[in-house]
ZADODREN-512318 format. One record per atom (N, C-alpha, C): x, y, z. Coordinates in pm, whole numbers. Example, Ala and Ser with C-alpha at 12.3 -4.5 7.8 and 13.67 -1.06 7.14 Angstrom:
<sites>
> px py pz
> 1319 -569 780 $
> 1230 -450 780 $
> 1320 -330 780 $
> 1285 -225 708 $
> 1367 -106 714 $
> 1290 3 787 $
</sites>
This chain:
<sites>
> px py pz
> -2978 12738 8647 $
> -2969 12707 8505 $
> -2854 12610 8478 $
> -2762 12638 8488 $
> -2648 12586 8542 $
> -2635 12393 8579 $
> -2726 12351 8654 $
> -2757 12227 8703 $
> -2887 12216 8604 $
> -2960 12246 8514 $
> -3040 12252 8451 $
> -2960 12143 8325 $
> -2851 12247 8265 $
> -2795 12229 8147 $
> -2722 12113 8211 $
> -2654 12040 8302 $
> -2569 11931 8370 $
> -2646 11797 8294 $
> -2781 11834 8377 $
> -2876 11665 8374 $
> -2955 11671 8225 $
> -2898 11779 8129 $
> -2973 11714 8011 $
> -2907 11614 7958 $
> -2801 11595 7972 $
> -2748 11498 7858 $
> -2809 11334 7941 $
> -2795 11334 8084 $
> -2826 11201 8141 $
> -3026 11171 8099 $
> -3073 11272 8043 $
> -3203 11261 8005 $
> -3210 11193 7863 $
> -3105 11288 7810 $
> -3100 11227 7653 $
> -3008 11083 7636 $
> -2911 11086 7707 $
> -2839 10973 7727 $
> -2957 10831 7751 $
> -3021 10824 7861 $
> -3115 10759 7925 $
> -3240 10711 7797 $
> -3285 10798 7709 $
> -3381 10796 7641 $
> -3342 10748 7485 $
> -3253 10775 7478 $
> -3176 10693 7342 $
> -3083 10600 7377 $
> -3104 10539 7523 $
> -3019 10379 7516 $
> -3125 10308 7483 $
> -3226 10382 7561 $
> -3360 10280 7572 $
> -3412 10184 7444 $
> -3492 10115 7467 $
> -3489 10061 7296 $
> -3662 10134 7256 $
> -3745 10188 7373 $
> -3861 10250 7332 $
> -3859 10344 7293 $
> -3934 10392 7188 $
> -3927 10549 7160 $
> -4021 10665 7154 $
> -4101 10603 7277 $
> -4193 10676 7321 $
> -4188 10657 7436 $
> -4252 10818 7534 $
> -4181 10812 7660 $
> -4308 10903 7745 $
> -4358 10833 7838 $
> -4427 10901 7921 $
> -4360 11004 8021 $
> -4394 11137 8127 $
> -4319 11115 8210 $
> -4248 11077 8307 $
> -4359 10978 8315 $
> -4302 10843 8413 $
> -4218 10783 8362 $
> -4198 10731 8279 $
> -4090 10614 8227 $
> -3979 10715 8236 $
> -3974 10864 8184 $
> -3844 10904 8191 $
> -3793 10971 8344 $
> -3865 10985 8448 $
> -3859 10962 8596 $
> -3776 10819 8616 $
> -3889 10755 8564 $
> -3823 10603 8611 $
> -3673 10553 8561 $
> -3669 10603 8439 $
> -3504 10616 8339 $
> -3402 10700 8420 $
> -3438 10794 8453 $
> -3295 10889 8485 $
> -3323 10857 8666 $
> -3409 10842 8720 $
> -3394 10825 8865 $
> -3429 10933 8939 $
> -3520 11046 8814 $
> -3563 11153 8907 $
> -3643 11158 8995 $
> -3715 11197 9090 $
> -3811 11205 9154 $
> -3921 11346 9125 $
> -3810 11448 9086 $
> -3934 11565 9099 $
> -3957 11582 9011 $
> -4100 11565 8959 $
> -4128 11552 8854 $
> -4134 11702 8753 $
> -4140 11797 8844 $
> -4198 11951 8804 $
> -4009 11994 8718 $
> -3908 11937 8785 $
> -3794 11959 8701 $
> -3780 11916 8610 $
> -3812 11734 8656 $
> -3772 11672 8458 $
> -3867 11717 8387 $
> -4028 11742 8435 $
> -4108 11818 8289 $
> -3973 11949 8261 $
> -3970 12032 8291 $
> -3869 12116 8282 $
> -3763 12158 8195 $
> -3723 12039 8205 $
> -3597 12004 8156 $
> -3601 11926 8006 $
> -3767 11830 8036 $
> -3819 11764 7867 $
> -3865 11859 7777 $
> -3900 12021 7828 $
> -3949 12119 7769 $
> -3812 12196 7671 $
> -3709 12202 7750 $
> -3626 12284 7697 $
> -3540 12133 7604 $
> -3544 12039 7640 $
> -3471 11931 7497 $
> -3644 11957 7396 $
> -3735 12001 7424 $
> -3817 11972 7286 $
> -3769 12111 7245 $
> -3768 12247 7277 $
> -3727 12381 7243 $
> -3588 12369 7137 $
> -3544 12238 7222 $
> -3377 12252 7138 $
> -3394 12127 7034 $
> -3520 12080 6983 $
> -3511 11982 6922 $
> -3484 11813 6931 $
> -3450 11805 7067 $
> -3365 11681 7112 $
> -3483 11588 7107 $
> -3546 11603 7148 $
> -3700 11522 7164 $
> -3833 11591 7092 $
> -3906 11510 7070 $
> -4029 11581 7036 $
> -4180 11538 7139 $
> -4249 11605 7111 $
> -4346 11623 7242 $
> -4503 11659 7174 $
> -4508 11554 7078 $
> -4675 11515 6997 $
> -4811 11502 7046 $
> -4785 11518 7217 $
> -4934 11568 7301 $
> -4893 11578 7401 $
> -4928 11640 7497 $
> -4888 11675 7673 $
> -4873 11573 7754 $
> -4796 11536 7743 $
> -4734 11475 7888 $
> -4650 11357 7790 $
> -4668 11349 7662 $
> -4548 11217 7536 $
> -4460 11278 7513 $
> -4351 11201 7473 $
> -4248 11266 7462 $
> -4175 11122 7356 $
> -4118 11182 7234 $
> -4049 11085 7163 $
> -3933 11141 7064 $
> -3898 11070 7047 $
> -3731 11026 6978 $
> -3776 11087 6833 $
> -3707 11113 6793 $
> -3718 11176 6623 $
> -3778 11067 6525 $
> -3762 10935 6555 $
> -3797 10819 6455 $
> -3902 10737 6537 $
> -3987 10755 6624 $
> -4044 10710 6701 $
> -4172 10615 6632 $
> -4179 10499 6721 $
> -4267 10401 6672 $
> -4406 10418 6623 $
> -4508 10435 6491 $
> -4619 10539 6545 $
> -4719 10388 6628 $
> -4696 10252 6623 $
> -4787 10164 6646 $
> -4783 10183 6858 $
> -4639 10203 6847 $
> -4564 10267 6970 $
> -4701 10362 7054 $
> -4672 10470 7002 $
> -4706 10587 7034 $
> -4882 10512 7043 $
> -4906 10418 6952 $
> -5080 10487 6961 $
> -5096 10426 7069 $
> -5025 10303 7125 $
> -5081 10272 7251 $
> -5085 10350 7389 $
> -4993 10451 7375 $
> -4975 10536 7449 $
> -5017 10655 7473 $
> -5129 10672 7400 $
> -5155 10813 7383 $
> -5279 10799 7491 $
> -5353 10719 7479 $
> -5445 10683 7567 $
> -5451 10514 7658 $
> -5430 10481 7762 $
> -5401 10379 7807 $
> -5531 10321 7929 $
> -5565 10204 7912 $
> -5514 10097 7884 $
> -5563 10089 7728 $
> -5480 10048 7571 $
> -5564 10004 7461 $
> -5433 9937 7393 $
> -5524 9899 7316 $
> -5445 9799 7252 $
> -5486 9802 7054 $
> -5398 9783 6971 $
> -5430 9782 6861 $
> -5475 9709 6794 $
> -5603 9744 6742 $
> -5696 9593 6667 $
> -5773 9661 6543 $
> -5883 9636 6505 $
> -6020 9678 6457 $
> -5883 9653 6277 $
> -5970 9753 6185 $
> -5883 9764 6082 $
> -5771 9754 6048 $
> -5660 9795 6127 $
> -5567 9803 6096 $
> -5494 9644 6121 $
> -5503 9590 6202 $
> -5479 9438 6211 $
> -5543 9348 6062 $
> -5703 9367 6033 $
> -5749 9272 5960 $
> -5652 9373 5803 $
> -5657 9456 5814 $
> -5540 9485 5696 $
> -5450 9405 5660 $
> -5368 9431 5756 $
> -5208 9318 5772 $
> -5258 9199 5786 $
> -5361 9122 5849 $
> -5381 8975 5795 $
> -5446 8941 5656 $
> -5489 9034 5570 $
> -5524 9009 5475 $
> -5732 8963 5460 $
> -5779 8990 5562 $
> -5892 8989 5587 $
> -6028 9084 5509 $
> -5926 9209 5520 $
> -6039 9321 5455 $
> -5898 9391 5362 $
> -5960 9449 5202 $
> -5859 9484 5106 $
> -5892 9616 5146 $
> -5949 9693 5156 $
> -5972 9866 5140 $
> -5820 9914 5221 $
> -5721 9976 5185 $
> -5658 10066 5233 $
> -5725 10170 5297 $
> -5627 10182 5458 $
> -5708 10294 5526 $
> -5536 10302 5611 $
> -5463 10417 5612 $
> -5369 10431 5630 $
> -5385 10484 5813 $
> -5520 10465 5884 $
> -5513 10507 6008 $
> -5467 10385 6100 $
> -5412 10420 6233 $
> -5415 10314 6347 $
> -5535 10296 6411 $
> -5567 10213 6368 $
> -5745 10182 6454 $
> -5708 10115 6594 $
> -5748 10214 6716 $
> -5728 10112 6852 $
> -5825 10116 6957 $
> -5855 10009 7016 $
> -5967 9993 7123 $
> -5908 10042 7224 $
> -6009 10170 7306 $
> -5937 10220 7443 $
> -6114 10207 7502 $
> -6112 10315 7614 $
> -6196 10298 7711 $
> -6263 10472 7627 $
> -6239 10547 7529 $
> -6308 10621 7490 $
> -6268 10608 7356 $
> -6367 10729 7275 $
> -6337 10756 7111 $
> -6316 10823 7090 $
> -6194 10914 6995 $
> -6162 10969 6954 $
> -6071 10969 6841 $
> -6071 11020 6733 $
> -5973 11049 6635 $
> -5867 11158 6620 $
> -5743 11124 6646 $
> -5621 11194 6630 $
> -5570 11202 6521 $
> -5502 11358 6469 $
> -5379 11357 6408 $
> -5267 11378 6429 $
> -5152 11302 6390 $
> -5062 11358 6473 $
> -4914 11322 6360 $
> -4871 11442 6340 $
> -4745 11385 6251 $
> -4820 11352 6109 $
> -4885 11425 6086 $
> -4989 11371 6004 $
> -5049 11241 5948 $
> -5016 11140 6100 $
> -5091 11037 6081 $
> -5195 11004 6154 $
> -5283 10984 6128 $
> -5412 10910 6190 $
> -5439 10840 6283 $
> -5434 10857 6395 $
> -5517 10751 6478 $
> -5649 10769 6540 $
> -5726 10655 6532 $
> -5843 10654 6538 $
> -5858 10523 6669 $
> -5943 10606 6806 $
> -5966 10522 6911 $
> -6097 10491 6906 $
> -6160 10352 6959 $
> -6295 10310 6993 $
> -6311 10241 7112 $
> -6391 10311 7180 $
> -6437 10318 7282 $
> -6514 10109 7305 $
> -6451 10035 7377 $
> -6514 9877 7406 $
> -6518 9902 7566 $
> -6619 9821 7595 $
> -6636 9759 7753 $
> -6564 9796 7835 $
> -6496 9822 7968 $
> -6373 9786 8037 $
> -6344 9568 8047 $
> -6463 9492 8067 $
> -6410 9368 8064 $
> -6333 9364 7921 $
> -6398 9388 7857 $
> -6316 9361 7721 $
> -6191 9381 7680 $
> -6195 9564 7716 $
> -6029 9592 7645 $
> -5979 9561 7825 $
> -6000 9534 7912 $
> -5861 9477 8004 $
> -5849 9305 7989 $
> -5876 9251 7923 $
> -5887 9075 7892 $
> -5780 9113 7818 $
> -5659 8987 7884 $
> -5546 8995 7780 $
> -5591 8897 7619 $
> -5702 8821 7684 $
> -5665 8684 7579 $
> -5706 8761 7405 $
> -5610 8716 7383 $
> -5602 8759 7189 $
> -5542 8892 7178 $
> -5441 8944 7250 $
> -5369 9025 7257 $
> -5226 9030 7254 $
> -5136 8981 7226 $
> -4996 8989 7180 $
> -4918 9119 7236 $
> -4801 9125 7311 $
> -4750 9238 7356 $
> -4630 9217 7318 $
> -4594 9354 7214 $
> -4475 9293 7168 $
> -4400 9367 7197 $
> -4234 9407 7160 $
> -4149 9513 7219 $
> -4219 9651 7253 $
> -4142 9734 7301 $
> -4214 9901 7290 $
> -4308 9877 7370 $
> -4328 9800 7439 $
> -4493 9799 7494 $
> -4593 9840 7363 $
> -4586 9761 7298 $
> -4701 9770 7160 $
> -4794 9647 7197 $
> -4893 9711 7226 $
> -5034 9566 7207 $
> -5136 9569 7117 $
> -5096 9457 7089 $
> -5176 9450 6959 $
> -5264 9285 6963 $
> -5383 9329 6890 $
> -5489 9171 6876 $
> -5411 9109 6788 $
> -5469 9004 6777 $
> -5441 8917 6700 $
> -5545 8913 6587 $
> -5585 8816 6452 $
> -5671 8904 6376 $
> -5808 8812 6432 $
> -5796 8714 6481 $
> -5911 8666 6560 $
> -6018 8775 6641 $
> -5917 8816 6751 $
> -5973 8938 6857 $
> -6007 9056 6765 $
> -5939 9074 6655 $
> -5960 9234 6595 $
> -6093 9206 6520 $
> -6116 9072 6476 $
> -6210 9029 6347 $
> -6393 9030 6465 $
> -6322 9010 6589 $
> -6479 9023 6725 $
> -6461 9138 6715 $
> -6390 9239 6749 $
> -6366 9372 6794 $
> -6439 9430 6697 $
> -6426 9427 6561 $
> -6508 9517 6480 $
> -6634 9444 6490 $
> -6681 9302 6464 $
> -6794 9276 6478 $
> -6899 9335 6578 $
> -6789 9321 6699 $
> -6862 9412 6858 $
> -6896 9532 6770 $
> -6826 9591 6764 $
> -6856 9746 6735 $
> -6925 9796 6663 $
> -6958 9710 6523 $
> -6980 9747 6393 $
> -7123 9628 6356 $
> -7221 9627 6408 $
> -7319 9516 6399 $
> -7352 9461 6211 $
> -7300 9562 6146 $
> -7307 9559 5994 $
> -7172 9575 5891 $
> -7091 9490 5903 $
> -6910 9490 5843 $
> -6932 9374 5753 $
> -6863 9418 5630 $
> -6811 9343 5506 $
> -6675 9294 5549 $
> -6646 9187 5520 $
> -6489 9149 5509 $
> -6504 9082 5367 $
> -6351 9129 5341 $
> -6361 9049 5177 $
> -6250 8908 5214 $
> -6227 8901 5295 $
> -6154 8763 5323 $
> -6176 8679 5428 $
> -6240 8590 5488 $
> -6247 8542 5616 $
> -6190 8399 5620 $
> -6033 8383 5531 $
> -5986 8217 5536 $
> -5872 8268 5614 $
> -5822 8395 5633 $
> -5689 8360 5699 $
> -5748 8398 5883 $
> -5840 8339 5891 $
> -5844 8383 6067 $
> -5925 8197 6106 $
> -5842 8181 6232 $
> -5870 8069 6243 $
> -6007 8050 6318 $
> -6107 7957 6292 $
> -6220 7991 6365 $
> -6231 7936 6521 $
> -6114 7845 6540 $
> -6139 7776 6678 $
> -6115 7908 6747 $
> -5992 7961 6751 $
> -5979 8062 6812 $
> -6064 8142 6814 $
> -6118 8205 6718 $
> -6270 8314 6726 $
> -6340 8256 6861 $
> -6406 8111 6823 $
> -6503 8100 6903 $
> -6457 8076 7039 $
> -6303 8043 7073 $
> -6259 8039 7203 $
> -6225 8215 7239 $
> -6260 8309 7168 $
> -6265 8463 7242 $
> -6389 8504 7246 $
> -6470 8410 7194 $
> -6608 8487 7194 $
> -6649 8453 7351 $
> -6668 8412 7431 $
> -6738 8440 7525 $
> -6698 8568 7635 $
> -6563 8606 7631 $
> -6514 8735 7670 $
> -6641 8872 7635 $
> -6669 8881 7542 $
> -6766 9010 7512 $
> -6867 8964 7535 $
> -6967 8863 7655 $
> -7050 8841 7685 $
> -7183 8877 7575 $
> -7176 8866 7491 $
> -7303 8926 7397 $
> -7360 8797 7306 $
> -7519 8769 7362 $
> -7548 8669 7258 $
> -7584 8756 7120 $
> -7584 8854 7074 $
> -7604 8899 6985 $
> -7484 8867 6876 $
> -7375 8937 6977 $
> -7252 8925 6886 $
> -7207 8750 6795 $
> -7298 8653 6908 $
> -7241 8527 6879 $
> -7346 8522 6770 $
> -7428 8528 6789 $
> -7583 8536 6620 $
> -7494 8581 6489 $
> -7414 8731 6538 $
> -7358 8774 6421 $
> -7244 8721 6329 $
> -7176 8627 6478 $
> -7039 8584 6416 $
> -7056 8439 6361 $
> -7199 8389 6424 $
> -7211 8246 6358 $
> -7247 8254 6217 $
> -7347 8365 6205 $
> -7394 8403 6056 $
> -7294 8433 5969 $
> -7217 8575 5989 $
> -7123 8587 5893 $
> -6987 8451 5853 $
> -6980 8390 5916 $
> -6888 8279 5932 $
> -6944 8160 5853 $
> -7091 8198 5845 $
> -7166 8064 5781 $
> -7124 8036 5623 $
> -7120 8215 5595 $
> -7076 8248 5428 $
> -6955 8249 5440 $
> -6866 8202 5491 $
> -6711 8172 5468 $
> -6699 8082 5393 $
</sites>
């Protein structure tokens, strides 16, 4: 117990220099220099018991103020953040929807902290293609609203947008051949026609 209570502080030390604030248990292996992994789980159990960390699904582990754009990429990996929540912030589609919409390799909808995230299941070529993907601090990946504006099209063969001037179209059509679909290109030439 004894050597237990020693190496918490170099855990907590380690995890609040960091500038991420979400933490697999790898990264915090890889942070403090542990190897066995069955201790530092251990040891991440008794800082969540004592509050030091918090621990929002089995095997995450985060900081009290933790990133949630952070976290959604992490909850399921490889994905990246696109679909709604991008064409939001570019101004593309008006409906407020306060969830993280992100493309992974399955679907599912989370709550967590009582916020929303919502995964959709794309291709493996697709969601591992970096192009139209932006990686920004935190390991946060996120589309761009080009890739997010295909991404729902992929997904969604029938989508309203109430804005389609702030997405540039060269770029569209230089990501469209990534999702191999002549369908998708029928859909995106059409809706693009009424721009």
């Amino acid at each position: 117990m004894n050597s237990l209570q020693n190496n918490k502080p170099d855990i907590i030390l380690a995890v609040y220099q960091n500038k991420n604030s979400v933490f697999r248990l790898r990264d915090i292996a890889m942070l403090t220099g542990e190897r066995n992994f069955e201790s530092i789980n251990k040891k991440l159990n008794s800082l969540v018991q004592k509050g030091k960390l918090q621990n929002p699904r089995k095997g995450i582990y985060v900081k009290k103020d933790y990133n949630k754009e952070e976290l959604a990429c992490n909850i399921f990996t490889p994905a990246y953040i696109s679909l709604e929540y991008v064409l939001q912030k570019a101004g593309v589609i008006f409906q407020y929807n306060p969830a993280i919409t992100t493309v992974s390799y399955l679907s599912r909808t989370l709550v967590i902290d009582d916020n929303s995230y919502v995964f959709r299941k794309i291709k493996s070529p697709v969601l591992v293609d970096t192009r139209g993907i932006q990686r920004l601090d935190n390991h946060i990946n996120i589309a761009t609203p080009e890739r997010a504006f295909l991404d729902v099209m992929y997904l969604n063969p029938v989508y309203y947008f109430d804005n389609l001037n702030p997405l540039d179209v060269d770029s569209i059509f230089s990501l469209l051949p990534l999702y191999n679909s002549k369908a998708l290109i029928a859909r995106v030439k059409s809706t693009l026609s009424y721009a």
